[in-house]
C-alpha positions in Angstrom: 0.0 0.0 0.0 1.0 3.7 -0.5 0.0 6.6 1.1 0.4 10.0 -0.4 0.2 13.1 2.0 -1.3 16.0 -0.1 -1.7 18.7 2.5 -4.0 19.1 5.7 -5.6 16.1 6.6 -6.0 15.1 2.3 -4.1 11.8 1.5 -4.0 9.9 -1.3 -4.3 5.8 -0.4 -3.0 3.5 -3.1 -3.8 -0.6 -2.6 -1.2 -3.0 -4.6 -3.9 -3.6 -7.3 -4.0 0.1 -7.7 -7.8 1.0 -6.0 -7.3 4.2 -5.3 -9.0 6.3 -2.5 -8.6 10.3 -1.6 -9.6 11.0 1.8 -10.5 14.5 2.9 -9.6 16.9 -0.2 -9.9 20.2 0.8 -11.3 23.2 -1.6 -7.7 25.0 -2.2 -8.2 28.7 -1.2 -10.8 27.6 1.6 -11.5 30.3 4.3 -10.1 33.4 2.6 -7.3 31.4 1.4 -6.2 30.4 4.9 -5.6 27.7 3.2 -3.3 27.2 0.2 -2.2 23.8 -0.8 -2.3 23.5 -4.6 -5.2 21.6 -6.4 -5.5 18.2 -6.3 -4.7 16.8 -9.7 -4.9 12.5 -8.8 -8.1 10.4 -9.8 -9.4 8.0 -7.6 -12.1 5.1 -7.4 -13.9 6.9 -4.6 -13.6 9.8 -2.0 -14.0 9.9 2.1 -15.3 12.9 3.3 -15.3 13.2 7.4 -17.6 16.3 7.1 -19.0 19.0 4.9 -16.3 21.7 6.0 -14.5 23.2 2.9 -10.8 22.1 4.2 -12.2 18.6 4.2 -14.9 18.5 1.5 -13.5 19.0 -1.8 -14.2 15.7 -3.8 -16.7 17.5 -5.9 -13.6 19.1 -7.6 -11.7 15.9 -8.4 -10.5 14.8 -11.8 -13.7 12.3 -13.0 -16.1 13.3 -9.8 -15.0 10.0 -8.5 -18.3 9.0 -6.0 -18.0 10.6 -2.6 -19.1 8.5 0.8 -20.0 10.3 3.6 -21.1 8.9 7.1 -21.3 6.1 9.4 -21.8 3.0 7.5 -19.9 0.0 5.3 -18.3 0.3 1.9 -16.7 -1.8 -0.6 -14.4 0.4 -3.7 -13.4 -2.9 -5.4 -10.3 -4.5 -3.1 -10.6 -1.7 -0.5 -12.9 -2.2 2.4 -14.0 1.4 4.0 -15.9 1.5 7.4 -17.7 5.2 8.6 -18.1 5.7 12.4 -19.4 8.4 14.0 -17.9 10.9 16.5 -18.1 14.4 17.3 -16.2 17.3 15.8 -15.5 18.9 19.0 -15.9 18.2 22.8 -20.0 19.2 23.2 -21.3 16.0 20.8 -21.1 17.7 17.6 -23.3 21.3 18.9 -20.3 23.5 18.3 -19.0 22.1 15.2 -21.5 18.9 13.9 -20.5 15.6 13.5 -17.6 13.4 11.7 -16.9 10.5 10.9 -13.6 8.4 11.2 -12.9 6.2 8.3 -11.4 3.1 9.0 -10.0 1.0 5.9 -8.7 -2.2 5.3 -6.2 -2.8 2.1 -3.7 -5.0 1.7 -3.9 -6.6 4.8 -3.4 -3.7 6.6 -6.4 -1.5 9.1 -5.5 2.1 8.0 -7.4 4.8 10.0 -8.3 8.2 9.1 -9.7 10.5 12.3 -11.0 13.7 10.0 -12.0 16.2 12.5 -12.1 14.1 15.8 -12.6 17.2 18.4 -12.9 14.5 21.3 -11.5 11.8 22.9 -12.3 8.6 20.7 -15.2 7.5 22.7 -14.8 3.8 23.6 -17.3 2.3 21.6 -15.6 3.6 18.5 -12.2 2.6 19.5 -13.8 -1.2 20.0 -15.3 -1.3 16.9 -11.6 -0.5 15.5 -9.5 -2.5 17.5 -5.6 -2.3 16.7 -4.6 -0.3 13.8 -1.3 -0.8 12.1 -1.7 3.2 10.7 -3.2 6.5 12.0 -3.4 9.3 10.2 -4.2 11.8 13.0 -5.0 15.9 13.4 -2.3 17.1 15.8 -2.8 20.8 15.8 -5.8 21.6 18.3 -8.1 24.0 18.8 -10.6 22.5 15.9 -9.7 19.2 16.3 -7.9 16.8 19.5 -4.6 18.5 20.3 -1.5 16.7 20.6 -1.6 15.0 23.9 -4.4 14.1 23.0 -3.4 12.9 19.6 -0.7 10.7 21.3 -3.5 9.2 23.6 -5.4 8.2 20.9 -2.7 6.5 19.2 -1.6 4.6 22.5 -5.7 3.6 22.8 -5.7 2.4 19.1 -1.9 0.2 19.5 -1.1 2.4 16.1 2.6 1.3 14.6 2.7 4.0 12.5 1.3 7.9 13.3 1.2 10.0 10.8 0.4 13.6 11.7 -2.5 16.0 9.9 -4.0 18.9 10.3 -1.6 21.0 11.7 0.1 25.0 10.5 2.5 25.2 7.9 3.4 27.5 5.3 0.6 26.5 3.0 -2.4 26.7 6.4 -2.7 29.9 8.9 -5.2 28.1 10.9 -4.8 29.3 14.4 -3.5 25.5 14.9 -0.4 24.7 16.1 2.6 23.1 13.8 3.6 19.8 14.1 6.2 20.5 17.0 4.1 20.4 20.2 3.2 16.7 18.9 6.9 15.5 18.6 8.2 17.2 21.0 10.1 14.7 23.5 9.1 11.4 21.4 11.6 8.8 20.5 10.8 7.1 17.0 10.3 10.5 15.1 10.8 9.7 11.0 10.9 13.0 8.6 10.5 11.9 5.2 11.7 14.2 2.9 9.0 13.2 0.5 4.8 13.2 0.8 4.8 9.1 -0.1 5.4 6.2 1.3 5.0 2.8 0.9 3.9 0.3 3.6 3.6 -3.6 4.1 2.3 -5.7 7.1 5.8 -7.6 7.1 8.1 -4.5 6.9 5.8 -2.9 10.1 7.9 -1.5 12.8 8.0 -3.3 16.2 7.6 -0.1 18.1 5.6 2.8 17.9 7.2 5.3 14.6 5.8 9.0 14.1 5.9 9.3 10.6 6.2 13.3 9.3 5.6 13.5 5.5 5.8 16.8 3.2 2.7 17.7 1.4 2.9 17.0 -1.6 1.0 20.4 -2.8 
């Protein structure tokens, strides 16, 4: 499997038999072009959306208007299996800032979860109905989303090998979020990847723990 970091919490996820899935595009220019990653230019065999906010719901703009799943629920995009559950976007059950929905994803043998938005803890039902995931792609940067310790909890909850931070301030985003420093501050197994891909296998998984940091791609 590959996973391609785009920018914000938009990845690219790549099985070996090529099914393709974008998670999360965002709508480049959102919120008075707060947000500036470049336009996604990749096709895909279907897109996850965690909510209807424009840094998160841009799959109308895709190449081929690939079909667009939203919500809690069960999927099947050819040799990719895609499971919606519900949480809250913030820490008062969705009334500040509505629901979304984590994605989990199964390809290649691997459980590959995608948090969108989480703005609270993962509540324990959800984290059941996961189990152990072998990679989390998870918002670090706070404020709209779980902050970093809180990042790092879910993680430890979930028994993730590989954490790959989101949704967090750079150059390209001037949300009042913080950059990806508070959430690797003091961790052993930090990786920076001079590149926004990666490929992954169950058998090359890493015994302990890794904190992956890509560059977006856009």
């Amino acid at each position: 499997m590959k996973v391609k970091w785009f920018g914000h919490a938009a990845f690219l996820l790549v099985a070996s038999d090529g099914t393709k899935i974008i998670a999360d595009p965002y709508i480049p220019g959102c919120f008075d072009n707060a947000l500036c990653y470049g336009q996604i230019s990749e096709t895909a065999d279907a897109v996850t959306e965690s909510h209807d906010h424009d840094d998160h719901a841009g799959g109308r703009m895709l190449p081929g208007r690939p079909p667009v799943l939203r919500g809690a629920g069960e999927h099947q995009v050819k040799s990719i299996t895609i499971t919606g559950l519900d949480t809250a976007h913030d820490d008062a059950a969705g009334a500040k800032r509505g629901r979304n929905t984590v994605f989990l994803y199964c390809i290649d043998g691997l459980k590959i979860v995608h948090l969108g938005d989480l703005g609270e803890p993962l509540p324990a039902a959800v984290s059941s109905a996961i189990g152990q995931v072998d990679v989390l792609l998870v918002p670090v940067g706070g404020y709209f989303t779980i902050d970093a310790t809180q990042a790092h909890k879910t993680a430890e909850a979930l028994g993730a090998r590989i954490i790959i931070p989101m949704h967090y301030r750079t150059g390209k985003c001037s949300f009042q979020i913080q950059p990806v420093d508070q959430f690797l501050q003091g961790r052993v197994g930090v990786r920076r990847f001079g590149t926004s891909e990666v490929e992954i296998t169950k058998d090359k998984l890493p015994a302990a723990p890794e904190i992956w940091v890509l560059h977006h791609a856009l």
